[in-house]
N, C-alpha and C positions, 0 to 999 in steps of 0.2 A: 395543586400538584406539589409534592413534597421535592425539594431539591437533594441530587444527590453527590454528598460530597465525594470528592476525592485526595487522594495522597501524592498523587504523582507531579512529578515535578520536570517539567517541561522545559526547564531552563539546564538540564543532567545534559554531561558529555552522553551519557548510557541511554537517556530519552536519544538524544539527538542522532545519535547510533542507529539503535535500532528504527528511527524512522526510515535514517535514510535506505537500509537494508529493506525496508517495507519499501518504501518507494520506486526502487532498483526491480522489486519483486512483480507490483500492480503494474510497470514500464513493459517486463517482460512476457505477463501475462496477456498483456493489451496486445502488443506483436505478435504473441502466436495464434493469439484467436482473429487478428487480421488475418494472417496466414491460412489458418484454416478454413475462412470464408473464403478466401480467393481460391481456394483450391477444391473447396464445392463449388463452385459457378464453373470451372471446365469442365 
């Protein structure tokens, strides 16, 4: 399997940014779709 490189640099103010924004995002996605299963079960 050929390895694929990358550029990005993980150690960036702008990496660590945008993860946290990702983070903040897959948090609030988790909670709505809690939500929405609790609100099909009534």
């Amino acid at each position: 399997m050929y390895k694929i490189e990358s550029k990005i640099n993980t150690s960036s103010s702008e990496f660590k940014q945008n993860k946290g924004y990702m983070v903040s995002k897959v948090k609030e996605l988790k909670e709505r779709l809690s939500h929405v299963k609790k609100e099909k079960e009534i």
